[in-house]
C-alpha positions in Angstrom: 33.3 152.2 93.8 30.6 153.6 95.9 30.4 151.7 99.2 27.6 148.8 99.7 25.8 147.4 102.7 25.7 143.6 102.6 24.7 141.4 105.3 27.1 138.6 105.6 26.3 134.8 107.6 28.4 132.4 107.4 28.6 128.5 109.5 31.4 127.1 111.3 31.6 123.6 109.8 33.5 122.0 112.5 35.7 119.0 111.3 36.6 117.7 114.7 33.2 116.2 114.5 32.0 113.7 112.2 30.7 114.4 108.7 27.3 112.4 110.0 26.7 114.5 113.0 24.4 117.7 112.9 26.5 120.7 111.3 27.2 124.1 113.2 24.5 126.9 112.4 26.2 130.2 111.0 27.1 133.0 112.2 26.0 136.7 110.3 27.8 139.6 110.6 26.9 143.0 109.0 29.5 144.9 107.2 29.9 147.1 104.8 32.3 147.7 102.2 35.0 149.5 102.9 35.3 147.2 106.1 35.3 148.4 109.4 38.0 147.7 111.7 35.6 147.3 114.2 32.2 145.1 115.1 29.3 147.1 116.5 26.4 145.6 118.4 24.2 146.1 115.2 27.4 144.0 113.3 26.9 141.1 115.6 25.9 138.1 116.0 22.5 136.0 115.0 22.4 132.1 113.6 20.6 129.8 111.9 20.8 126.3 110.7 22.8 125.6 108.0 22.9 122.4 105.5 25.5 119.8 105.5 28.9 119.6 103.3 26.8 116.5 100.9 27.9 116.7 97.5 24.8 115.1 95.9 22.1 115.9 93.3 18.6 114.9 93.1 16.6 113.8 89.7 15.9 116.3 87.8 18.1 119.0 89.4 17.5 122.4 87.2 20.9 125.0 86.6 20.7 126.7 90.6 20.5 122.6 91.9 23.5 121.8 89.5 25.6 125.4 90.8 24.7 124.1 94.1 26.5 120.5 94.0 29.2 122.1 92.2 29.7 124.4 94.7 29.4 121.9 98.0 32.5 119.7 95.8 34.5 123.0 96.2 33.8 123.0 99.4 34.8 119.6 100.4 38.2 120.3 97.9 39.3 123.3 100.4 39.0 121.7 103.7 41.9 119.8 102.4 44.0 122.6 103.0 42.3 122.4 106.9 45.7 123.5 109.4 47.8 124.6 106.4 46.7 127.5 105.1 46.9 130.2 107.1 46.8 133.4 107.2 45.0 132.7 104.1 41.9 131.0 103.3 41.0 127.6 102.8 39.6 127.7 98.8 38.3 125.4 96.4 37.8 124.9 93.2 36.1 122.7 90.4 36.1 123.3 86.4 32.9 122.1 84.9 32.2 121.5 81.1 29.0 119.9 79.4 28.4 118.7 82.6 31.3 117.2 84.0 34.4 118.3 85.9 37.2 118.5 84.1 39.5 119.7 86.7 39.9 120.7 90.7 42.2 122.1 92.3 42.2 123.7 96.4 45.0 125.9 97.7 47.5 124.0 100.0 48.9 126.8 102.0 50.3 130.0 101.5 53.2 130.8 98.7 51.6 128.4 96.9 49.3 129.1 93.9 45.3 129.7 93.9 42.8 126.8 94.0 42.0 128.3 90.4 45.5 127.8 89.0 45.4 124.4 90.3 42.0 123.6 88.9 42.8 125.2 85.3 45.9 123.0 85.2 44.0 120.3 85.5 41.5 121.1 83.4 44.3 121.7 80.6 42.4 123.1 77.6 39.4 122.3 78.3 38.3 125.0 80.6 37.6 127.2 77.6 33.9 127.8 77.8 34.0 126.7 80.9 32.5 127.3 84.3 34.4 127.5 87.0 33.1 127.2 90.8 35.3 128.8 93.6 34.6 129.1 97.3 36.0 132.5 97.5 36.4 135.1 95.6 39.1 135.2 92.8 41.8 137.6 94.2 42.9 140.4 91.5 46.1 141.5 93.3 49.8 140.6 93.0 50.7 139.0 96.2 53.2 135.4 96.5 51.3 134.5 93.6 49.6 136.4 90.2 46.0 137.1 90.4 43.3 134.3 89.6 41.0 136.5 87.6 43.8 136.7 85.6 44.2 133.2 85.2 40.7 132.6 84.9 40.4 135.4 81.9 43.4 133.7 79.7 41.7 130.1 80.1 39.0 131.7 78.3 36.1 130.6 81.0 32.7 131.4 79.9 31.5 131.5 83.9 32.4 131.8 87.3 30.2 131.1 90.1 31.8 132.9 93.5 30.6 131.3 96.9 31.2 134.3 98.7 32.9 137.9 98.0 36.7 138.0 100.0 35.9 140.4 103.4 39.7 141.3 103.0 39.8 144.9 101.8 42.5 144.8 99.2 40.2 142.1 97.5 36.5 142.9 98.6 34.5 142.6 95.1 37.3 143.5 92.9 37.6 140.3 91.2 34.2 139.8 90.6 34.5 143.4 88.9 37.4 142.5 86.9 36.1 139.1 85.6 32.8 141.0 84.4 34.4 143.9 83.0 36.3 140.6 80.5 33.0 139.6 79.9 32.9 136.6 82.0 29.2 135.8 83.6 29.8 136.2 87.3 27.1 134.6 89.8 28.0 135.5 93.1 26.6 133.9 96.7 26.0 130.5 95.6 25.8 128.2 99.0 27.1 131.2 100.7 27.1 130.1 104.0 28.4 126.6 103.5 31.5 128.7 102.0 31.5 131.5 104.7 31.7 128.6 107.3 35.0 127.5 105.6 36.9 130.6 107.0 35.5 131.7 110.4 38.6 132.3 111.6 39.7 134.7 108.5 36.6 136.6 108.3 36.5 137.7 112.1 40.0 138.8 111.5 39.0 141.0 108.4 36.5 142.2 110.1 37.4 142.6 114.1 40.9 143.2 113.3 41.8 140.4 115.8 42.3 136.6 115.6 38.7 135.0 116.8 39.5 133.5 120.6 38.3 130.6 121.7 38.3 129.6 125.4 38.9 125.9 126.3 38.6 124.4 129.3 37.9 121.1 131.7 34.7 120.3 134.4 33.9 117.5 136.2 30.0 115.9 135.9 29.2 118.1 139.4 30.5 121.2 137.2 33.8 121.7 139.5 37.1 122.6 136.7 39.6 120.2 136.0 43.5 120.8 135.7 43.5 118.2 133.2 42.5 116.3 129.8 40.2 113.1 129.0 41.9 109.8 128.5 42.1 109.6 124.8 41.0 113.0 123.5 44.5 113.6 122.7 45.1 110.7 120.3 44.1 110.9 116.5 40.6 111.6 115.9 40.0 113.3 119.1 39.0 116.4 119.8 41.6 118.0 121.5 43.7 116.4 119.0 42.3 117.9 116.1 41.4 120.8 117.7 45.4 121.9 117.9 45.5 121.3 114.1 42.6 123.8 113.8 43.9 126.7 115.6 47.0 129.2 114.5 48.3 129.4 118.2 47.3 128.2 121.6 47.9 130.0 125.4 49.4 128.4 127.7 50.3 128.7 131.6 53.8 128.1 131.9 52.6 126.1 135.4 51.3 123.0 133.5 54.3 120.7 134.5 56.2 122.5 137.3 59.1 124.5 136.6 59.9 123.0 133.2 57.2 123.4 130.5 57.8 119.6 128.1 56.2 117.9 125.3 54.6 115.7 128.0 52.9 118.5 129.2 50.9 119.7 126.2 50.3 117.4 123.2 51.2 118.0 119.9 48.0 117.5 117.3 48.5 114.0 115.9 46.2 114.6 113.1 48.4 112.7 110.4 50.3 115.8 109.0 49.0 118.2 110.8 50.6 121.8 111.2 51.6 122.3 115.4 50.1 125.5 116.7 52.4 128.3 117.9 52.7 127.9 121.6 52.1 131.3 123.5 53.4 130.6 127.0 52.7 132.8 129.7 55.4 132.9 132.2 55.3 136.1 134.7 57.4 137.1 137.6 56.6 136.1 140.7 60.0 137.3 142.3 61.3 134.2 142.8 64.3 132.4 141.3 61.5 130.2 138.6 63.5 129.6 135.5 62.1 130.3 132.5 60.0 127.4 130.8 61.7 125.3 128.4 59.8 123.7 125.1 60.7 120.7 123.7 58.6 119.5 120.9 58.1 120.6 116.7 56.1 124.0 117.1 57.0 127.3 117.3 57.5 128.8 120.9 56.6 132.9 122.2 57.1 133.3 125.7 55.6 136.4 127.1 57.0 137.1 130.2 56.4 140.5 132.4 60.3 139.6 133.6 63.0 141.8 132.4 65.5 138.4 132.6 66.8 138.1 128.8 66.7 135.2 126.9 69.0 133.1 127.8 71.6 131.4 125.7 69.6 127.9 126.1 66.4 129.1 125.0 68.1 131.2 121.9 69.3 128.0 120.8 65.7 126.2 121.0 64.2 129.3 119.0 62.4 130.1 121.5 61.4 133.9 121.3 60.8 136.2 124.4 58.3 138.7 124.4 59.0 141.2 127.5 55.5 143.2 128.3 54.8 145.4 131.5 51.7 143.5 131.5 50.6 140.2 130.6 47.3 140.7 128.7 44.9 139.6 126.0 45.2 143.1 124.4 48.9 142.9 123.8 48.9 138.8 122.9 46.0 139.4 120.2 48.0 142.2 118.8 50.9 140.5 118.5 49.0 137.7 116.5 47.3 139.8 114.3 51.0 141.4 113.3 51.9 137.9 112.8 48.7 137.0 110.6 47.2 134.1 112.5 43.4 133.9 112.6 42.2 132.1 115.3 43.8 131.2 119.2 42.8 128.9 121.3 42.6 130.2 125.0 43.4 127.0 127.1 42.6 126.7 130.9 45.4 124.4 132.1 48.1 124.9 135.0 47.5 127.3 137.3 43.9 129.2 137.1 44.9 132.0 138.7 46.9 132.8 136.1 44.4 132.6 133.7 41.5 134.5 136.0 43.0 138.0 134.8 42.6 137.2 131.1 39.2 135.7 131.1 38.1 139.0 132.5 39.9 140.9 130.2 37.9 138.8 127.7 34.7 139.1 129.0 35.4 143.0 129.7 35.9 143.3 126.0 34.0 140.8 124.8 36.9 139.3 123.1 35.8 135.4 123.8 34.1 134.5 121.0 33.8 130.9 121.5 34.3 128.0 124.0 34.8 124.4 124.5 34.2 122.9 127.5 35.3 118.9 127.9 33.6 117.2 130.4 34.9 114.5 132.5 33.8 111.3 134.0 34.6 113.0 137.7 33.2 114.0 140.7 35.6 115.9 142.6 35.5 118.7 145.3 35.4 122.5 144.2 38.6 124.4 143.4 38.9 127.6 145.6 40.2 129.3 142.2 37.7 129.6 139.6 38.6 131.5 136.6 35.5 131.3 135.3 33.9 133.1 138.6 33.5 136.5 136.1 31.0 134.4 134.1 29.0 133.6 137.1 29.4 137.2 138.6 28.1 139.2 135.7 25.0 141.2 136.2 23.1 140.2 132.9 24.0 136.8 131.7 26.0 135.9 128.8 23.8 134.4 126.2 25.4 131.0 124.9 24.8 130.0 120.9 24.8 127.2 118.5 25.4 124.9 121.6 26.5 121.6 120.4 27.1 118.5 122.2 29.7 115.4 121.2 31.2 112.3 122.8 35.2 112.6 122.7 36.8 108.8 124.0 35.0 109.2 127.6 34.7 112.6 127.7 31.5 114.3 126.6 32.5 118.5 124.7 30.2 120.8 124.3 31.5 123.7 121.5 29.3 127.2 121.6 29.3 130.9 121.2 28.8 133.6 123.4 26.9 136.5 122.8 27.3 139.5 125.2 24.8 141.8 123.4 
């Protein structure tokens, strides 16, 4: 197949913020078909608004209104699968005959079937003639599961309506081929950007060849940073809260709580069933007799260390596994995620700054912060002589901050955004 242009935008739809407050404008990236490992500055990034997930219909909606509604209820049916699904994406679907839907379905997490399958079983006979709406892309690949445009073909469906074609290359159009060359009517980039904004995290990866990175830290109200979280934003239904369940992995100093790193010291996400991101812990040498940090708490635990001390027996027991580097970098920790398939990390400025000051250069260097979130405090305190964020202020032409939008966490006010270096 000969190799297309296409212009791709796609929203992040944030759920740590309320479905009544003012939805995140997209983000567009061009790429073309065979996918580029790598984002140019012609590939990056420009926004717009974008409409809210409502699945509702006005009077006299015509067939584009109708493919529309159907298409926002897939929508709200995959971000059920929010903190589960990864490395894949979060898809829905909905099976709709004379009118109504006769079966839904999303896809829960990986190793599990399709949204598709789910939604034809449900629909039982029923989807023949048929029209099915899916977020994404039916995949036409044997992976953990058989592919969907398979399924889709033996339910006899007369239609499928595609949200948005899969960036991933071993996908990328194929299914829409397949289910055309059965004879299926395929209409493809219906709410588009609603459906992009379902899988921000996925489609950077596809496309960057590196989990998106979001920076996260604390300032007081006279704009001095803070070695510490707002009462309450922890808890469930707060951002920092749901923010964990968001994120494949978080980094972390190993200097939040002293020479032992503890549950205490970093919450777990107490979104009610919420998947615990990995903990990358960054523990380097300092020549000293430190011991390594110890984790106790239900996620999974990396320590990357620039010591040559082995694991020892204690932490092979916990699971814990040691990554030994020369160098302690964002370069080796977002290639080590990518190996492992996770799509998005969360770059958290806790503990001791100076031990984050190296990697938010190395980010801004390489422009490899895509995003921040910065909680603000109800404090007025005196400035810290360490300032991580001192490359941001020292850079000769400004970074140019997106999409900036405010909320009110407990007593904290957050403010989420995205940087643009071009």
């Amino acid at each position: 197949m000969q190799a297309v242009g296409l212009s791709v935008s796609f929203p992040y739809y944030n759920s740590r913020f309320s479905t009544n407050a003012s939805p995140h404008p997209p983000i567009a990236l061009n790429f073309t078909y065979g996918f580029s490992k790598s984002l140019t500055n012609r590939d990056r990034i420009t926004r717009r608004k974008s409409p809210y997930v409502i699945c509702s219909r006005k009077n006299g909606d015509d067939n584009d209104d109708d493919d529309g509604f159907y298409m926002r209820k897939s929508v709200e049916l995959a971000r059920k699968g929010l903190g589960y699904t990864s490395p894949n994406p979060l898809v829905g679907c909905v099976i709709v005959k004379d009118g109504q839907i006769v079966g839904q379905g999303f896809h829960p997490k990986p190793g599990q079937p399709h949204a598709e399958v789910f939604a034809l079983r449900d629909a039982g006979d029923l989807a023949e003639n048929a029209t099915a709406y899916v977020s994404l892309e039916p995949c036409n690949h044997f992976g953990r599961t058989p592919p969907c445009t398979e399924a889709l073909i033996k339910a006899r469906v007369k239609k499928v309506v595609v949200g948005m074609v899969d960036p991933n290359p071993i996908v990328a159009s194929k299914g829409v081929d397949r289910l055309r060359g059965a004879g299926i009517e395929v209409v493809v980039g219906v709410e588009e950007e609603l459906c992009k904004g379902l899988n921000e995290g996925y489609i950077h990866r596809m496309l960057a060849g590196k989990p998106l990175l979001t920076l996260r830290y604390s300032l007081s109200v006279n704009g001095n940073l803070l070695d510490s979280l707002g009462n309450g934003v922890t808890d469930s239904g707060g951002y920092y809260s749901k923010l964990l369940q968001e994120y494949d992995a978080v980094i972390l100093s190993s200097s939040l709580s002293g020479e032992s790193f503890s549950v205490d010291s970093v919450p777990l996400s107490q979104e009610p069933g919420a998947n615990q991101p990995i903990r990358i812990i960054m523990h380097k040498d300092s020549g000293s007799s430190n011991q390594m940090p110890l984790v106790i708490n239900d996620s999974k635990v990396i320590i990357f260390t620039d010591s040559r001390t082995a694991t020892t027996p204690k932490e092979a027991q916990q699971g814990i596994e040691t990554v030994s580097v020369d160098q302690i970098n964002l370069d080796v920790i977002l290639d080590y995620c990518n190996r492992q398939g996770l799509c998005s990390v969360l770059l958290d400025m806790r503990g001791n700054f100076s031990e984050h000051e190296e990697l938010v250069k190395e980010g801004i260097k390489k422009k490899y912060i895509n995003k921040f979130v910065t909680e603000i405090l109800p404090v007025w305190n005196e400035c810290n002589q360490n300032d991580p964020l001192l490359p941001f202020k020292n850079l000769d032409q400004g970074v140019k901050v997106e999409n900036l939008r405010p909320m009110a966490s407990a007593q904290s006010v957050v403010i989420e955004g995205y940087l643009n270096f071009n």
